[in-house]
N, C-alpha and C positions, 0 to 999 in steps of 0.2 A: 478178428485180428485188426483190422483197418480201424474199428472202434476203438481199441485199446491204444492203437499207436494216435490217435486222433485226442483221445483223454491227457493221454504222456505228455504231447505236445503243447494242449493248454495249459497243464501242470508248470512246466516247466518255463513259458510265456511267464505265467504267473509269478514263480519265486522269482523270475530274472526281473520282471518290473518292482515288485516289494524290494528285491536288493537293490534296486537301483531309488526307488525313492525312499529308502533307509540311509544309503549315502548321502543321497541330496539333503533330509530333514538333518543328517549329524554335521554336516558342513553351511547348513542355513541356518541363519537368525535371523526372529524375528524381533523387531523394534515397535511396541505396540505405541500409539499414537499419547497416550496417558505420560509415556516415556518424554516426549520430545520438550525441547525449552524453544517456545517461541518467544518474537520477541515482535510490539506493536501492538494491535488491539485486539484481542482472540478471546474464545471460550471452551473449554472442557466440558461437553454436555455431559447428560446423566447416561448414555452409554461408554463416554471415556472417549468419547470423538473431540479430537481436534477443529475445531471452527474457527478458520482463518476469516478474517472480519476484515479490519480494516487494508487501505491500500499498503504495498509492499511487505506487510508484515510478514516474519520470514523467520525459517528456523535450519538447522544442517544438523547434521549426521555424517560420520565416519564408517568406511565398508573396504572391504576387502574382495577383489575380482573383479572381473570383469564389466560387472553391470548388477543393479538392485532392482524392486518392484516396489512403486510407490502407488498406495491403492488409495485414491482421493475419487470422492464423488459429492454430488449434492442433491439435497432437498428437493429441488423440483426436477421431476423426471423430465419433464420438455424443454428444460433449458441447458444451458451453457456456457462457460468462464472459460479462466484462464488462470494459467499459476508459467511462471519462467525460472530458471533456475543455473547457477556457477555448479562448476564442475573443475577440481582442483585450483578454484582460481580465476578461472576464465567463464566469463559470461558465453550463455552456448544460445537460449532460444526461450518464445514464447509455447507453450501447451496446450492446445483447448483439451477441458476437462466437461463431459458431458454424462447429462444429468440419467442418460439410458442406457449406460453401460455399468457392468461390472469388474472389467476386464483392469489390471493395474497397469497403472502408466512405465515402463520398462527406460530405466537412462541407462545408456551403455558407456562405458569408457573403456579406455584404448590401455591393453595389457591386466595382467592378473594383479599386481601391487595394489598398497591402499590409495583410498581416493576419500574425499572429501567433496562433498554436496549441500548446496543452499539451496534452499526453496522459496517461493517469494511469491506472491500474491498478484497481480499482475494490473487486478482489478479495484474498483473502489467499492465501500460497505454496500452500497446501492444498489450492486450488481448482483447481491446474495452471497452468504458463506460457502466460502471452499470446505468442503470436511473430510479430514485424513482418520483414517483407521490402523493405519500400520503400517512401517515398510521393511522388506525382506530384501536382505541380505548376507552373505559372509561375515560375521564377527564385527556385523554391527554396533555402533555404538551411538549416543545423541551429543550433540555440542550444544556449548554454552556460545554466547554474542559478547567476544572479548571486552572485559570493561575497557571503558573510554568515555569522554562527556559526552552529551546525548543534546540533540537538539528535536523538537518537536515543529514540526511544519504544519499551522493551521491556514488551509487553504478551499480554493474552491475546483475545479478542474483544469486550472495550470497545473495545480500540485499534486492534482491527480496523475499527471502523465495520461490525460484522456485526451481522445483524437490524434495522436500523435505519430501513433505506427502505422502506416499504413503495407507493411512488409507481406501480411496475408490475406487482407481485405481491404479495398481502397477503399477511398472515401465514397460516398455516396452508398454502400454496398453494405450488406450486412445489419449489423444490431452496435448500439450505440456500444458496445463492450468489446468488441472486433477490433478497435484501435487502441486500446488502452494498454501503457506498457510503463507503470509506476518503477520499476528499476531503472528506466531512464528518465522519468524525471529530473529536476533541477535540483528538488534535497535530498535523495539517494545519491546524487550525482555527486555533489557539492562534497556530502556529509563522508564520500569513498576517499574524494579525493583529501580530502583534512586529515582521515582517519580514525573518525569518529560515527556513534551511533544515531538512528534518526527511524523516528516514526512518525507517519504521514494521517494529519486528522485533518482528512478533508472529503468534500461533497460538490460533485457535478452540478453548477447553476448557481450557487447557495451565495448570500451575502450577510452582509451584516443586520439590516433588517427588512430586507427582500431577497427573491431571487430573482432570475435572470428575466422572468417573465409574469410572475405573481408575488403577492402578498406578501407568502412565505412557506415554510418557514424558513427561519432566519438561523446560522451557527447559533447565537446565544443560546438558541430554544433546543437547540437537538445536541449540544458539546458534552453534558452528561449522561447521553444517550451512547449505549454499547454501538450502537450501528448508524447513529447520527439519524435515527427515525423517531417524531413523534409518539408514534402507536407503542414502539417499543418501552417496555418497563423495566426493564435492566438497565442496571447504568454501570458505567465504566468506572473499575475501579483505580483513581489518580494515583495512588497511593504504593502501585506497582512501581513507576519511575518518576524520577527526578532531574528534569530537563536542568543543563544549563544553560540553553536558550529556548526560547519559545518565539518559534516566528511567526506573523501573521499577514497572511496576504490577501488580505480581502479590499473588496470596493469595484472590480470590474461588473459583477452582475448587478450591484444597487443602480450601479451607473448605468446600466445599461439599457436601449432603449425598447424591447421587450421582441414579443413575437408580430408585434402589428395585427394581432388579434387581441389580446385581451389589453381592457381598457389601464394604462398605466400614465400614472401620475405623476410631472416632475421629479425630479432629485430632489429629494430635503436637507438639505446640509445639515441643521439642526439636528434632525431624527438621527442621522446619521452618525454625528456627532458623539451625541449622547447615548445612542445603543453601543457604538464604538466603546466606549469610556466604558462603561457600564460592565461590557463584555472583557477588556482587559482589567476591571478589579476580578471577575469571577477566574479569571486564567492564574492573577494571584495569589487567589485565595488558593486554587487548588497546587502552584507550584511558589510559593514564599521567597524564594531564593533566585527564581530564574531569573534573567535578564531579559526583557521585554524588545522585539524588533520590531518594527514596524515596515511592511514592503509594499509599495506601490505596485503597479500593473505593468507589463510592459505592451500590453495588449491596448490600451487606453491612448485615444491623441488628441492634439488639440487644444478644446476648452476642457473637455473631460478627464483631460491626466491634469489640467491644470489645477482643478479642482479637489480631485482627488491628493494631490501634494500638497494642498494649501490645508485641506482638514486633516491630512495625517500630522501635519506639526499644530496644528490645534489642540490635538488629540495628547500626544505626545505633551504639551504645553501641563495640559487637564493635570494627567496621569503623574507627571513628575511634582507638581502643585502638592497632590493629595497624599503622594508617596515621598516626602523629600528625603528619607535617611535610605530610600532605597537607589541602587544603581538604577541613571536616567533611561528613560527609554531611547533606542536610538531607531534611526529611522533609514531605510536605502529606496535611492529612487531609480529602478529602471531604466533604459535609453528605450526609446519606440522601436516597437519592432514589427517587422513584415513577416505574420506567422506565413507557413508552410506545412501545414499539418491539414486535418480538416476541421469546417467550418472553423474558420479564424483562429485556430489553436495554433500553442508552440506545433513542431514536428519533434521526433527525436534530437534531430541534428540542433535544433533550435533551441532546445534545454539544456546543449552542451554549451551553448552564448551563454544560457542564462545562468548554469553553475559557474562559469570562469566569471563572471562580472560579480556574482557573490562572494565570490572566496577572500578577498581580499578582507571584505566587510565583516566575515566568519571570522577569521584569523584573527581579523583586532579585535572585537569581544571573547572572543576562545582566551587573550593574553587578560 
């Protein structure tokens, strides 16, 4: 008799759980990753994964209730990123996303109505692809990146938004990816408050024909590179968007004077010069129409911002020579700044200077 009452009671366990996740599957949807419209540097592998590449690249979706599960993982099981994300509007937080779990990332909002979610990258290409599979929720939906002009940010780790945050890992502490928080940024920042779009093609260290402490490589050599790597054979396809501006802010790490370990050689102005040059016909080859900016450093002081300002209107000089029926290039020069971030970077707080002192600059070529 105990046996039989003991079967009943699994029985009944049983159908009450099936009823219960019968409701749940008829009131969940799911949003599979093939679905979403990202917008920045990405890739669709051959499982239908989402691969968030470049910095801030960022997509949203529409849900209804309470809270969704967003299941992002990546490639190397021992390591770990970052993605941060708005919720109706409002910027909420950084996420680490790690490479040993399976479990999906849970964003909760306040009350049952619909809600609306961005997702955004946090990190730069270097730091490895974020890859989303799918996210569950209520009568989900994917969003488009409202049209508006678009400005493209070609930089080095200013415009990465790297070392900047030190909100969950201080400086000194952690892995070079702990500080990075490309939504606050100065051209996510800049590009919110115009209201307009922007994608971030930039690289920790990188210059025009150095980096920060070797040889290279150099943006020119890695800019048709999906993930700004050498080794990599994929290349990015231009031809997705059409920037009305294209900014470039390179020159702090050519200039710079290295680790005091590996042996580095003056500044060359000339090299520099002419890989500059060189590097803005390949920018217009790939975008015909945009308007060319040219941005100094604010990081730089001295003889070295001196430098660096006298060869971007060099440069500028070059470019408008060889392109004259095209809009000149135009050029902004930073005021010196006392970063606050780590190792000599902007901080957050520091990238909101650097977006108010652009906007103005934005504004007139936006007209």
């Amino acid at each position: 008799m105990k046996f039989r009452t003991y079967i009943f009671l699994i029985v009944i366990i049983f159908l009450n759980q099936s009823v219960q996740a019968h409701a749940h599957s008829k009131y969940t949807d799911t949003l599979q990753a093939s679905r979403l419209k990202p917008y920045g540097r990405y890739l669709f592998n051959a499982q239908n994964e989402l691969e968030l590449i470049s910095s801030a690249v960022h997509f949203g979706f529409k849900f209804e209730g309470d809270h969704c599960a967003l299941f992002a993982f990546l490639k190397e099981k021992e390591g770990h990123n970052y993605i941060q994300y708005e919720l109706d509007g409002v910027y909420q937080k950084r996420i680490r996303v790690n490479g040993n779990t399976d479990q999906p990332i849970v964003i909760n909002a306040a009350g049952k109505g619909g809600h609306t979610v961005w997702i955004y990258k946090a990190t730069e290409a270097h730091t490895g692809a974020i890859l989303v599979s799918k996210v569950i929720a209520d009568h989900i939906k994917p969003l488009s990146v409202a049209k508006a002009p678009l400005i493209e940010f070609i930089g080095n780790s200013i415009t990465c938004g790297a070392a900047a945050d030190t909100s969950d890992v201080p400086c000194g502490a952690g892995e070079y990816q702990d500080q990075h928080n490309a939504y606050m940024a100065y051209g996510p920042r800049v590009a919110r408050d115009l209201g307009i779009n922007y994608i971030l093609s930039s690289v920790s260290g990188i210059g025009v024909y150095r980096t920060w402490n070797t040889d290279g490589p150099s943006m020119p050599q890695v800019y048709e590179k999906i993930d700004f790597k050498m080794t990599t054979a994929h290349k990015w396809e231009f031809d997705k968007y059409s920037p009305k501006i294209v900014s470039i802010a390179l020159g702090t790490n050519d200039l710079s004077n290295g680790d005091g370990k590996t042996p580095r050689r003056p500044f060359e102005e000339n090299i520099f010069i002419t890989n500059y040059v060189n590097f803005v016909k390949l920018v217009k080859l790939k975008y015909p129409k945009a308007q060319i900016a040219l941005l100094s450093s604010p990081m730089l002081k001295d003889s070295s911002r001196d430098i660096l300002e006298k060869c971007l209107l060099v440069i500028k000089s070059r470019i408008d020579s060889i392109y004259p029926s095209d809009k000149p290039v135009e050029t902004f020069f930073f005021l010196p700044m006392e970063a606050h971030g780590c190792s000599g970077h902007p901080s957050v707080a520091d990238h909101l200077i650097l977006a108010q002192q652009l906007k103005p600059f934005y504004q007139k070529l936006l007209r």
